[in-house]
N, C-alpha and C positions, 0 to 999 in steps of 0.2 A: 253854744252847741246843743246846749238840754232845751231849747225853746221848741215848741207844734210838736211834741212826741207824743204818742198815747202809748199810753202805759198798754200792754199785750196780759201778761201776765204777771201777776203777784205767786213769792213762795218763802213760806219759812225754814231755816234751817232746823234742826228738831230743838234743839234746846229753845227755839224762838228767840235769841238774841241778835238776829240778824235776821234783817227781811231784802228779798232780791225782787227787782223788777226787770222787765224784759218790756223793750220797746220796739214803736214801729221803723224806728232808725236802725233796726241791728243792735242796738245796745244793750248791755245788761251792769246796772246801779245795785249798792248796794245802800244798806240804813242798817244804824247799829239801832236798838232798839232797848235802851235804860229806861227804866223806869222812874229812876232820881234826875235825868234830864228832861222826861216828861212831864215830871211833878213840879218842877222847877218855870217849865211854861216855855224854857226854852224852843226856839226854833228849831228844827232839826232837817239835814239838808242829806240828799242821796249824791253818794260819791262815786265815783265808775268802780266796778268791778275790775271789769276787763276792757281792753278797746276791742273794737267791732272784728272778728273774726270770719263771720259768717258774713256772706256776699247776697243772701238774702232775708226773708222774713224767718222769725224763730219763731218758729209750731210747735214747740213743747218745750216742758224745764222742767224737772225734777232733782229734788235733791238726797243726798244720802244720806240709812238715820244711823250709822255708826260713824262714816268717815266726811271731814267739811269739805266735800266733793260737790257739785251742780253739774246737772249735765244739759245740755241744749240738744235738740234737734234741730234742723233748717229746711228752707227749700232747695238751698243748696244742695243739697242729697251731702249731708255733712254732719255727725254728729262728735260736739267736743265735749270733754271732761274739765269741767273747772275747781281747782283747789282756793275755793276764797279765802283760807288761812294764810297762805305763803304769795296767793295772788299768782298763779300759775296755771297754764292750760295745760 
């Protein structure tokens, strides 16, 4: 399902332990982002966020620098709150 997407946008959470991607399929991925996984050489693989909520392209993302909240806008005339700690819209 992750194959021909291009990545839209890239965002970090504020602590930068977590980076989210938004795609041209509607999706939004997330990557934890260790250092000691890094240094290790490991692979490191993006896991869904959320599944596809929004019914068309997602024109913006932002996220919050107190609470692990994202929010998306769409063309859907739709804007959702995402909690990627609890994994909840």
């Amino acid at each position: 399902q992750s194959d021909k997407q291009d990545i839209l946008c890239l965002c970090f959470s504020p602590s930068e332990e977590t980076l989210v991607a938004s795609t041209s399929k509607n999706q939004l991925y997330s990557i934890t982002m260790s250092l000691t996984e890094i240094s290790k050489g490991e692979p490191a693989h993006f896991e869904y966020l959320m599944y596809p909520l929004h019914s068309a392209s997602i024109t913006g993302l932002a996220t919050c620098i107190r609470k692990p909240l994202i929010a998306t806008c769409s063309l859907d005339r739709s804007v959702r709150i995402w909690n990627y700690e609890s994994n909840t819209l």
